[in-house]
C-alpha positions as CSV (number, residue, x, y, z in Angstrom):
1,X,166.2,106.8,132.7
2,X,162.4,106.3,132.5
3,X,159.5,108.7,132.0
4,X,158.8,110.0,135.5
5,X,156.1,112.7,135.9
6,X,158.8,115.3,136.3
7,X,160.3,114.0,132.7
8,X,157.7,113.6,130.1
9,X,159.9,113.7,127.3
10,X,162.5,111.1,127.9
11,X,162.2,108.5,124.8
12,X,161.9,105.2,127.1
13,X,159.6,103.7,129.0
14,X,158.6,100.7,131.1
15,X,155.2,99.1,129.1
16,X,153.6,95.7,130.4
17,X,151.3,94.4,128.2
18,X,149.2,92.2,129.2
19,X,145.1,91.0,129.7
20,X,145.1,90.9,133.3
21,X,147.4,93.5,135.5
22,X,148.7,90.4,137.3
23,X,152.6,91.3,136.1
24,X,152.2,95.0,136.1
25,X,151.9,95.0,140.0
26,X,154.0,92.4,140.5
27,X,156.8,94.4,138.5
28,X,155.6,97.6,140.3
29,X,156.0,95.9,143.6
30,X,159.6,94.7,142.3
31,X,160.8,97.8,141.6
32,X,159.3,100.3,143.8
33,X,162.4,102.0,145.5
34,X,163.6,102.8,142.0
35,X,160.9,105.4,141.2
36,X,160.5,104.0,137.5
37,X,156.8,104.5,136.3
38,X,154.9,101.1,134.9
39,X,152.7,102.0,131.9
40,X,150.0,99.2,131.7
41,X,149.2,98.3,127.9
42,X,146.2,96.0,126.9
43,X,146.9,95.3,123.4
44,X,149.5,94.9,121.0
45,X,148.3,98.3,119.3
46,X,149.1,99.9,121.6
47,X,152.5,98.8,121.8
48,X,153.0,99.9,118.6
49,X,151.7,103.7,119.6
50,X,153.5,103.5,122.6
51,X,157.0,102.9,121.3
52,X,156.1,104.9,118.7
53,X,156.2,107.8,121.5
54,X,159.0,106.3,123.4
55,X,161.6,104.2,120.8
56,X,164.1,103.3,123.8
57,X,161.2,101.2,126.0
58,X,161.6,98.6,127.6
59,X,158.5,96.3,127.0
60,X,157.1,93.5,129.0
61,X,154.9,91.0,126.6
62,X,152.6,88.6,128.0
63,X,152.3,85.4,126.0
64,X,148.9,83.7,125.8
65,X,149.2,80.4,123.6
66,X,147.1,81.4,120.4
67,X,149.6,84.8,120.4
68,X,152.9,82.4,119.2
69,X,152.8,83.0,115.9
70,X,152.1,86.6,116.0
71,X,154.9,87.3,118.8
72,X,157.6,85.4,116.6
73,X,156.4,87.9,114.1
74,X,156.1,91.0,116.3
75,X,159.2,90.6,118.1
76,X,161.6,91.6,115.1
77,X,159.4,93.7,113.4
78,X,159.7,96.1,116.8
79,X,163.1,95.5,117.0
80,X,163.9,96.3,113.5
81,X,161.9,99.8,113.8
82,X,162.7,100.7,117.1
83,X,166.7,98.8,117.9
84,X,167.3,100.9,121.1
85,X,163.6,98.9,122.4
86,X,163.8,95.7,124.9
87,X,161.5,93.3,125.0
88,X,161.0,90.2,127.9
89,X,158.2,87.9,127.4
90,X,156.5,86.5,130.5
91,X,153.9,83.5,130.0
92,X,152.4,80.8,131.7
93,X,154.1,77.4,132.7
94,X,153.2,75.4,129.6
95,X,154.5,77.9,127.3
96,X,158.0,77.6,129.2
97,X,159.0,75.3,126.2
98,X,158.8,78.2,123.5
99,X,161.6,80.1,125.5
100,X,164.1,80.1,122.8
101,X,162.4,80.3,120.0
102,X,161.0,83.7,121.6
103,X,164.6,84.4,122.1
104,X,165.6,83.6,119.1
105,X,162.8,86.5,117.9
106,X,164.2,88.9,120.2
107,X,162.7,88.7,123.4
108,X,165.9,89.5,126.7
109,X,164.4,87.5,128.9
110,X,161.9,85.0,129.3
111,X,159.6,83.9,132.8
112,X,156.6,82.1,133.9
113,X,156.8,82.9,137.8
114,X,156.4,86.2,139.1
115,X,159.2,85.0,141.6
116,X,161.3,85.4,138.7
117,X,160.9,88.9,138.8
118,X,164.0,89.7,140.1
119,X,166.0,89.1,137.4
120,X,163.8,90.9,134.7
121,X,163.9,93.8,137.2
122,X,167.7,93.7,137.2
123,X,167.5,93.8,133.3
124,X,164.7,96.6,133.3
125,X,166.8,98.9,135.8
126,X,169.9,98.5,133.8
127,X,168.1,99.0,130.0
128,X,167.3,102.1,132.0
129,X,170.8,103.0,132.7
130,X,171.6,103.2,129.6
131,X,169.3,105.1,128.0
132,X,170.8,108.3,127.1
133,X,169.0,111.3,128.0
134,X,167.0,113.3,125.7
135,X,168.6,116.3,124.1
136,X,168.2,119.1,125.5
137,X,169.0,122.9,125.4
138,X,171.8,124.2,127.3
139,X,168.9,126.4,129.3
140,X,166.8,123.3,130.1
141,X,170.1,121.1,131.4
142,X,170.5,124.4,133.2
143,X,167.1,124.9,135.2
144,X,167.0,120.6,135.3
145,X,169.7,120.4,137.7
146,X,168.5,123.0,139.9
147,X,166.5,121.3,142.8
148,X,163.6,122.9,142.3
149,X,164.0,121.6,138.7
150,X,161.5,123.1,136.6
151,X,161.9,126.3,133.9
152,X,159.1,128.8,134.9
């Protein structure tokens, strides 16, 4: 389950990073009758700070050529400190040939055609899945099932 504005404090989220927006609404087109919010990132720091605040996110990477090198790197180093984190990498057409080796570094999934998307949403909406909740008191499980949902 993904942050919703109901659930702040659920530890996974969907991040896109990328320069342009171009995937983000893609993706958020994709996936908009499952409710999951897309948290638009612009650089790689911010990855860092925002799996730091959710460890179980699922994170969309665009690839720009001069960023190889430093995604190879990047890829393990957020998988080793964060292992319950996903990453798919999406790029343009003439990258399409550094698929594996991206893999290979830790990327799920790999696209260069937002008519891929449905695939990656597949992936996204079953990382989700499996994300256990957060833990919570017996009282907040309590007043989170009610249907008004909230603890006053």
């Amino acid at each position: 389950m993904f942050v919703t504005p109901e659930n702040k404090t659920n530890p996974s989220r969907l991040l896109v990073c990328e320069r342009t927006g171009r995937w983000a609404a893609a993706l958020r087109r994709e996936l908009a009758d499952s409710g999951l919010r897309v948290w638009e990132l612009r650089t790689w720091d911010d990855c860092d700070s925002e799996l730091a605040a959710a460890p179980a996110s699922f994170l969309v990477l665009e690839l720009a050529p001069r960023r190889l090198a430093a995604a190879l790197a990047a890829l393990p180093r957020w998988r080793k400190g964060y292992p319950a984190m996903r990453a798919a990498v999406v790029a343009e057409r003439d990258l399409a040939s550094c698929e594996w080796l991206l893999r290979e570094a830790g990327a799920v999934h790999f696209l260069c055609s937002p008519r891929q998307l449905g695939a990656l949403a597949r992936i996204v909406l079953r990382h989700a899945a499996q994300v256990p909740p957060p833990h919570q008191t017996l009282s907040q499980r309590l007043w989170a099932g009610l249907p008004w949902g909230r603890e006053a």
